[in-house]
C-alpha positions in Angstrom: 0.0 0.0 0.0 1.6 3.2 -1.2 1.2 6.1 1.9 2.1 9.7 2.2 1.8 10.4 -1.6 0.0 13.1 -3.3 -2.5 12.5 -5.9 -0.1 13.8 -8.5 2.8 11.9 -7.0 0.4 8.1 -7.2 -0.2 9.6 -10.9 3.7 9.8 -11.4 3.9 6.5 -10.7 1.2 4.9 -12.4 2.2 6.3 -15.6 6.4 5.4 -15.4 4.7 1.4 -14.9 4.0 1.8 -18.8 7.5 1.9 -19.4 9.1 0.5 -16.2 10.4 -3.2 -17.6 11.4 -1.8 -20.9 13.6 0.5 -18.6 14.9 -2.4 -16.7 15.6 -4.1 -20.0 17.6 -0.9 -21.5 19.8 -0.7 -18.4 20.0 -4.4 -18.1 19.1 -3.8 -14.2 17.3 -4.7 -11.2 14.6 -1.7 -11.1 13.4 -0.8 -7.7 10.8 2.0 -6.7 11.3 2.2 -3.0 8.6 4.8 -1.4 9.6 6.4 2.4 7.3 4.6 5.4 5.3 6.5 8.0 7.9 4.9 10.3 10.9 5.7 9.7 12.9 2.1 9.8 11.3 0.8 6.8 11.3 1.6 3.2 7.8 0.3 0.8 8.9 -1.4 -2.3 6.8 0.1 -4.4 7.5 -1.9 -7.7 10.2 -4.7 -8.9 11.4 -5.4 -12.0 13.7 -8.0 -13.1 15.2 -6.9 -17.1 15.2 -9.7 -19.6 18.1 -8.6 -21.4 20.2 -10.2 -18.4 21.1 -13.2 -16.6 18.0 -13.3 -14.1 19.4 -13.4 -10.6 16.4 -15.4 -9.2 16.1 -12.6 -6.5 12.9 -12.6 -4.6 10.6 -9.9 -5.6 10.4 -7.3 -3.1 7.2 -5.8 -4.8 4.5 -4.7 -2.1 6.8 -5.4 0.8 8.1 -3.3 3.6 12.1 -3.7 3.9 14.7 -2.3 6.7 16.0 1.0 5.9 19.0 0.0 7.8 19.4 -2.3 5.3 19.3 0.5 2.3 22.1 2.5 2.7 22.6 4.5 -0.2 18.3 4.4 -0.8 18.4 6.2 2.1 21.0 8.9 1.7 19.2 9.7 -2.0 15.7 10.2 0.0 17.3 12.5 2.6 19.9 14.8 0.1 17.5 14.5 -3.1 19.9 13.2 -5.1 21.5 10.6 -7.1 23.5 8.4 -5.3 26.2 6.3 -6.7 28.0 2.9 -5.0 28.3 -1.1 -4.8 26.2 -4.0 -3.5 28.1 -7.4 -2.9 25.2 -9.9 -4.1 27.9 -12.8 -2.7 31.1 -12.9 -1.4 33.4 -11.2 -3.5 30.6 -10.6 -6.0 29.1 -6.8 -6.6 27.0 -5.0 -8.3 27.1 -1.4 -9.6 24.0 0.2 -7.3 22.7 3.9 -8.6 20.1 5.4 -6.8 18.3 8.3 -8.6 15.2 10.4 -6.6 12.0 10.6 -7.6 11.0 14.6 -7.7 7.6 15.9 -8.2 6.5 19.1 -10.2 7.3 21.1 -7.3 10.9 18.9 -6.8 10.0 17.3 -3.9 11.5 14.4 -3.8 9.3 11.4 -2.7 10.7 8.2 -3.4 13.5 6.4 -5.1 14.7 3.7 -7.9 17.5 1.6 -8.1 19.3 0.1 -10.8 21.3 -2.7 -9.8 23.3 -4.2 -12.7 26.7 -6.0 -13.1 26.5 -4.0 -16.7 28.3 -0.6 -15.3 27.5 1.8 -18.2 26.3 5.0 -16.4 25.3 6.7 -19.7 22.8 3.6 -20.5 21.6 3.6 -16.8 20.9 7.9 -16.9 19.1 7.7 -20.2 16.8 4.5 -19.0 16.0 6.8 -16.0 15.1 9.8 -17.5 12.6 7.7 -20.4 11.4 6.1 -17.1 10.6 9.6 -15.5 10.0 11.9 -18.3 6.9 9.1 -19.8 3.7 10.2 -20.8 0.3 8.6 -20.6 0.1 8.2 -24.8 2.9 6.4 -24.2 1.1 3.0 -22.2 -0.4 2.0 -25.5 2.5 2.3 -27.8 3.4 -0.9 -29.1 6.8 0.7 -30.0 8.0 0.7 -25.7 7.3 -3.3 -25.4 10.2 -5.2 -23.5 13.4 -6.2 -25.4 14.9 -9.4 -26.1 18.2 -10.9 -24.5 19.9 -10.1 -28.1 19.0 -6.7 -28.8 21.5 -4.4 -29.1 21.0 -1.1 -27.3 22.8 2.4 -28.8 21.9 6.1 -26.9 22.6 8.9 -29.2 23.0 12.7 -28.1 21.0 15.9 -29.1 24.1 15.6 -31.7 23.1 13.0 -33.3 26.2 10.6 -32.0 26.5 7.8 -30.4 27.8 8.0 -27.3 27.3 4.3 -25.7 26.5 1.2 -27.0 25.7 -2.2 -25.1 27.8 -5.5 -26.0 25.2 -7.4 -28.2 25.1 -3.8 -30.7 29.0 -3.8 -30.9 28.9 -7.2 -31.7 25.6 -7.1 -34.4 28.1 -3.8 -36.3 31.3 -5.8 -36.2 29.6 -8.8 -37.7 29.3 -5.9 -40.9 32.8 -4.8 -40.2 32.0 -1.6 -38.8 34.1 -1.1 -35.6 34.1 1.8 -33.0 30.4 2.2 -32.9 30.9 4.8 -30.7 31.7 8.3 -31.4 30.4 7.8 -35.0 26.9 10.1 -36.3 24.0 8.0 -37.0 24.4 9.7 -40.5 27.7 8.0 -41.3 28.0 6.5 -44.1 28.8 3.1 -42.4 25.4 3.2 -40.2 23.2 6.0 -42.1 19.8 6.4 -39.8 17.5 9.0 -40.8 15.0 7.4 -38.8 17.0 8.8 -35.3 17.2 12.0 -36.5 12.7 11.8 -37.9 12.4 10.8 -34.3 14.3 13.0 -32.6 12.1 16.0 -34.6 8.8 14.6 -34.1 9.5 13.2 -30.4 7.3 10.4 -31.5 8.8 6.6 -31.3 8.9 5.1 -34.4 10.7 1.4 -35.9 11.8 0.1 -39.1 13.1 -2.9 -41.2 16.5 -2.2 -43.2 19.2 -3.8 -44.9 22.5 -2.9 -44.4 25.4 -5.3 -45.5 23.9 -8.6 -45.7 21.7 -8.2 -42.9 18.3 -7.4 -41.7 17.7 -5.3 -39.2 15.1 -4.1 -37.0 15.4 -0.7 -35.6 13.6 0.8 -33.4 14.4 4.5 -32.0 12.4 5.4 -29.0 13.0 9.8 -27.6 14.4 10.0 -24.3 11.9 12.5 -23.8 8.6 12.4 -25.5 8.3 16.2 -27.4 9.9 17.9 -30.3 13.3 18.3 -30.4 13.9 17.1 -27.0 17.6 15.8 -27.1 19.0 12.5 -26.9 17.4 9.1 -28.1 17.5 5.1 -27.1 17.9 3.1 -30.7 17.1 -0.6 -29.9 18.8 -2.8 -33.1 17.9 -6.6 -33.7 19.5 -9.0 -36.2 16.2 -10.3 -37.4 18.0 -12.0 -40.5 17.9 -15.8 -39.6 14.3 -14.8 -38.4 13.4 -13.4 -41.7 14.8 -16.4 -43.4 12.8 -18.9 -41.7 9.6 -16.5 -42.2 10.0 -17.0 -46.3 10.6 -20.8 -45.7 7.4 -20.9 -43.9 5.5 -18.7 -45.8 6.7 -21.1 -49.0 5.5 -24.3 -47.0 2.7 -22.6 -46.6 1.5 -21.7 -49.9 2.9 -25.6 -51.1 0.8 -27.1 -48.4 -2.2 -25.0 -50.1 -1.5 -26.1 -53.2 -1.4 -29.6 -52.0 -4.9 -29.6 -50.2 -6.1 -27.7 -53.9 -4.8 -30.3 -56.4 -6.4 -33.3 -53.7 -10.0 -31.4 -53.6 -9.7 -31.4 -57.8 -8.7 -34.6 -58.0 -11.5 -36.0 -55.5 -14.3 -33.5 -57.7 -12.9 -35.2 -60.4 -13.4 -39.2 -58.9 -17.3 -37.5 -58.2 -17.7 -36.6 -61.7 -16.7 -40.3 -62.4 -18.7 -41.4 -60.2 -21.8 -39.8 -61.2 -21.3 -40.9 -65.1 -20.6 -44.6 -63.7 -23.8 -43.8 -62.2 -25.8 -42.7 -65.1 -25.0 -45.6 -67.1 -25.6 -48.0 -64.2 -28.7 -50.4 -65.1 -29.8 -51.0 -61.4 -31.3 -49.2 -59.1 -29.1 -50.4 -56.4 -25.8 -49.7 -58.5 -27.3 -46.0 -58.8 -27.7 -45.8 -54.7 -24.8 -46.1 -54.1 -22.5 -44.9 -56.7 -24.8 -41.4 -55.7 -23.5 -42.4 -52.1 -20.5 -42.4 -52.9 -20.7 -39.4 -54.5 -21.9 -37.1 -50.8 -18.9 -38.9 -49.3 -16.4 -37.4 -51.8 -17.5 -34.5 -52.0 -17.6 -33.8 -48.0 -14.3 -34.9 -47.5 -13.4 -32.5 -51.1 -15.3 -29.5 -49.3 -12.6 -30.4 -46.2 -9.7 -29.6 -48.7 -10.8 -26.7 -50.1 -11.2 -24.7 -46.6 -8.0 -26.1 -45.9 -6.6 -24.5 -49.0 -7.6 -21.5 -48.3 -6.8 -21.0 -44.5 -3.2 -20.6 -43.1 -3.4 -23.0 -40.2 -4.3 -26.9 -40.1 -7.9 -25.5 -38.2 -11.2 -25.9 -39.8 -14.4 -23.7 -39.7 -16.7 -26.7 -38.9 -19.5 -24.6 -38.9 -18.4 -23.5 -42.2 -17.6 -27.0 -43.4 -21.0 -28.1 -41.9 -23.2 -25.5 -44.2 -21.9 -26.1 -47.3 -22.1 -29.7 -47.0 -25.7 -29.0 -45.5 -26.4 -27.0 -48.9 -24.6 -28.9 -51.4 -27.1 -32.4 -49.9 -30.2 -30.1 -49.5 -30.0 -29.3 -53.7 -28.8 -32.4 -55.1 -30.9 -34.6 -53.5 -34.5 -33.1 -53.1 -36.8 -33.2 -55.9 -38.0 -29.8 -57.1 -42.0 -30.2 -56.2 -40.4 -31.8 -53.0 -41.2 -28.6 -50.0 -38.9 -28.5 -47.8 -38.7 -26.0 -44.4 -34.9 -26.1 -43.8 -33.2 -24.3 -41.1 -29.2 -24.7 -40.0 -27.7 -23.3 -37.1 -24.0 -24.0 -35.8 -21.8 -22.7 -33.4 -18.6 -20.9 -34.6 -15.8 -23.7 -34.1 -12.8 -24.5 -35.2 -11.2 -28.2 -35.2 -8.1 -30.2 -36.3 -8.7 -31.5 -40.1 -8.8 -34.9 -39.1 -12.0 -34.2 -36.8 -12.8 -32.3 -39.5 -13.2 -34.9 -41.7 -14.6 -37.2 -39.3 -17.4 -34.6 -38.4 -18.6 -33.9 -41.9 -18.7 -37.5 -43.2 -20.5 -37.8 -40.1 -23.4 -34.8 -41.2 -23.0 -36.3 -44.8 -24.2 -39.7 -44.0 -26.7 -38.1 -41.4 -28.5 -35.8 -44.0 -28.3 -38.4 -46.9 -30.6 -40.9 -44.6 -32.8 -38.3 -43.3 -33.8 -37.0 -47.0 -33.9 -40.6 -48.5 -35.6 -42.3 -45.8 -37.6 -39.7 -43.4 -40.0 -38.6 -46.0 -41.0 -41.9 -48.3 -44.3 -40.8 -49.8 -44.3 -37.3 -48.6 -44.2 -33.8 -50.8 -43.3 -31.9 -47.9 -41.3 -31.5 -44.8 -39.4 -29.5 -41.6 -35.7 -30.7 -41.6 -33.4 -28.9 -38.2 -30.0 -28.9 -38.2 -28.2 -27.9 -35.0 -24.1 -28.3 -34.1 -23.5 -27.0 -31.0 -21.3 -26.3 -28.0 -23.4 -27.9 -24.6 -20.9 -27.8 -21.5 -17.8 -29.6 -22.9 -19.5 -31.1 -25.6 -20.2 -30.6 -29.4 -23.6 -31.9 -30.4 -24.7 -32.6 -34.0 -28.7 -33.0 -34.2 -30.6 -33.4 -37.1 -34.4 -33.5 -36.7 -37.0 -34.1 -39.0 -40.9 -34.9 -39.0 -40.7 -37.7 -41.3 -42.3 -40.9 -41.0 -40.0 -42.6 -38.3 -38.2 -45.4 -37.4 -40.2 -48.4 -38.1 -41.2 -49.7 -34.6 -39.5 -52.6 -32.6 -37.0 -52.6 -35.3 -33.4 -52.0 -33.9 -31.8 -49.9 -37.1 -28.2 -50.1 -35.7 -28.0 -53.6 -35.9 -29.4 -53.4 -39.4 -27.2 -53.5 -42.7 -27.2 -50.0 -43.3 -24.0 -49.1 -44.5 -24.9 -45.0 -43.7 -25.3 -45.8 -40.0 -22.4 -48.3 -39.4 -20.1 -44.9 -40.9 -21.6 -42.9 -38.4 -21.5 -44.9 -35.4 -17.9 -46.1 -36.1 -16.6 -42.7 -37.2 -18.6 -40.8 -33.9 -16.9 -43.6 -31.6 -13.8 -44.8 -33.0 -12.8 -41.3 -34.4 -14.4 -38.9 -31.9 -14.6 -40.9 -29.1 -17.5 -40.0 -29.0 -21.8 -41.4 -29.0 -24.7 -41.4 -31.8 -28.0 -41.7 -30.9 -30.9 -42.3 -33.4 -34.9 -42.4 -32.5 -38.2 -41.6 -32.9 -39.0 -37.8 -31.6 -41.9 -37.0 -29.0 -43.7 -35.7 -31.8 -43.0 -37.8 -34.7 -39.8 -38.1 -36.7 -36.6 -39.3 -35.8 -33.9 -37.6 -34.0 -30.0 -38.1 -34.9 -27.8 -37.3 -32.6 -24.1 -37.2 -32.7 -22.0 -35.6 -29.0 -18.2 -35.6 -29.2 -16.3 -34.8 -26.2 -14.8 -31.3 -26.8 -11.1 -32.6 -25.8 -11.8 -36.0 -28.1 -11.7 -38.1 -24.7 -14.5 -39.4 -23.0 
């Protein structure tokens, strides 16, 4: 619980937590906000932060807590002299730390708390710049995905109201000697060897701004964020990243991509094109029988073709079931009714999205559901109400098709029967899907199908 602060002091602070881990990060530091107590022997912790551009120390996180002021030294002689204080921590025997202390001053320079950067990384021109981009933020600032945290890589440059740079971390020596360009520092960022007109765009506008450039065989990313947020404020923080090997796995993805498309293209062709064989095998087929089934055959591949061509068209190995479901709903609904046939149709589903396998599974499933309801649930009718639901219930999908046809004959067990429709449907809902079908009459007449697969394919 932060005490003793002024509304404009809690404000202070609320707006630097925008910023505060990408500050850590730059400074490669332990930050600490330590706030003065009501008593006087303990410090409040205010806020932690651990940067993830170092080795993490697997300190505790003081965040919240009360500690001994005894115990903070140089926190303390910042509070009482208001201002920055400079020295070592041992972390181990023989270990330490570079420890600066910088106060926190309102608008009237009262100071009223403290942060710490604790680092083994002792660049005091890194550490001052992170402090005054961590004091002088601004609320616009909270939702500019240009401050986000850095990575472990990143190299980290400050450049002067001169436009030079004047320190540079390890990694962004290392990313310019790579291109042969030594003694980063001291050089303009409009050398020829560097050439950055983005720092000196940003250092005009005071707005934070990134961009993607070549420069001698590599790829970089550079992002150049103002020290202080306004119009030709001064000094800038560029933040470079060799995103080259990243780039090149991009295009290779991007390439599998697109082949994997193609792939799941050419297989719904060449299964349209089996249908179309199918359907002249079946118009030259003499029986009646033959014709069945060869028009059978036809739904099946064409449900699992409809499968393919979503997966063509979408970048992941997800389907749209509900998706999947309609069009196989409307490809079945205008093939196989006869035009004087009237038919009241309705088909709702649930957004989803499954693996293509249960994909599959789900519309051979509503295939072979749909082809017995239409063939069988309305012998000697002209007209009829057909419902098609596939739904999320708790943590399961349900597929139910209702219609108020003429029934299941009675005392006749249809799953043990020699339907070849139903045997696909049971084995496909349990074997698959581990999941259950159902089939029977309906309270008011008709049958009701029912299909419920477990949403995490277990029972």
């Amino acid at each position: 619980m932060v005490i003793n602060l002024t509304p404009e002091q809690k404000n202070m602070l609320q707006i630097m937590d925008s910023v505060f881990g990408l500050a850590a990060d730059i400074a490669h530091a332990v930050l600490t906000v330590y706030i003065p107590h009501i008593d006087k022997k303990w410090l409040y912790v205010y806020k932690q932060e651990e940067s993830l551009t170092n080795v993490v120390s697997g300190r505790q996180d003081l965040t919240g807590r009360n500690v001994r002021a005894v115990e903070e030294p140089l926190v303390q002689r910042c509070l009482a002299k208001n201002m920055p204080v400079k020295g070592v921590r041992e972390l181990m025997l023989g270990s330490f730390n570079s420890f600066q202390v910088f106060p926190l001053r309102d608008f009237h320079g009262k100071c009223f708390g403290a942060v710490s950067f604790d680092t083994s990384v002792r660049d005091d021109i890194i550490i001052q710049q992170s402090m005054e981009l961590l004091i002088n933020t601004k609320t616009s600032v909270a939702n500019n995905e240009q401050y986000h945290r850095m990575q472990p890589a990143d190299g980290i440059m400050i450049v002067n109201d001169h436009k030079m740079v004047v320190a540079a971390n390890n990694q962004a020596q290392h990313i310019f000697q790579t291109m042969d360009v030594s003694d980063l520092i001291g050089r303009h960022t409009n050398h020829m060897a560097i050439n950055w007109p983005l720092v000196g765009m940003v250092m005009d506008t005071g707005v934070a701004e990134s961009k993607e450039l070549k420069l001698r065989g590599l790829l970089l990313s550079i992002r150049v964020l103002p020290v202080v947020p306004r119009p030709k404020s001064g000094w800038a923080i560029v933040i470079v990243q060799d995103i080259t090997e990243l780039h090149k796995k991009d295009q290779e993805l991007q390439i599998k991509s697109v082949v994997i498309k193609e792939i799941h293209h050419r297989v719904k062709n060449n299964l349209q094109t089996i249908a179309s064989l199918l359907r002249l095998q079946a118009r030259r087929a003499q029986s009646a029988e033959t014709k069945m089934v060869l028009k059978d055959c036809v739904g099946r591949v064409n449900s699992i073709a409809i499968v393919h061509e979503y997966l063509s068209q979408q970048d992941s190995g997800l389907i749209d079931v509900d998706k999947v479901a309609r069009s196989i709903y409307q490809a079945i609904i205008t093939s196989m009714l006869s035009p004087d046939f009237k038919l009241q149709a309705t088909f709702k589903a649930d957004k989803t999205q499954l693996a293509s396998e249960k994909a599959t599974s789900i519309a051979l499933i509503l295939n072979e559901m749909l082809q017995n309801s239409i063939e069988h649930g309305f012998e000697g009718r002209s007209e009829g109400k057909l419902e098609v639901n596939f739904n999320l219930v708790g943590n399961n999908y349900e597929l139910i098709i209702k219609d108020d046809g003429v029934g299941l004959p009675e005392g006749v067990d249809v799953m043990s029967g020699k339907s070849l429709g139903l045997k696909i449907i049971k084995t496909m809902a349990e074997s698959d899907l581990n999941g259950k079908f159902t089939i029977a009459n309906g309270a008011d007449g008709g049958t009701i199908a029912k299909v419920i697969i477990p949403v995490g394919g277990e029972n």
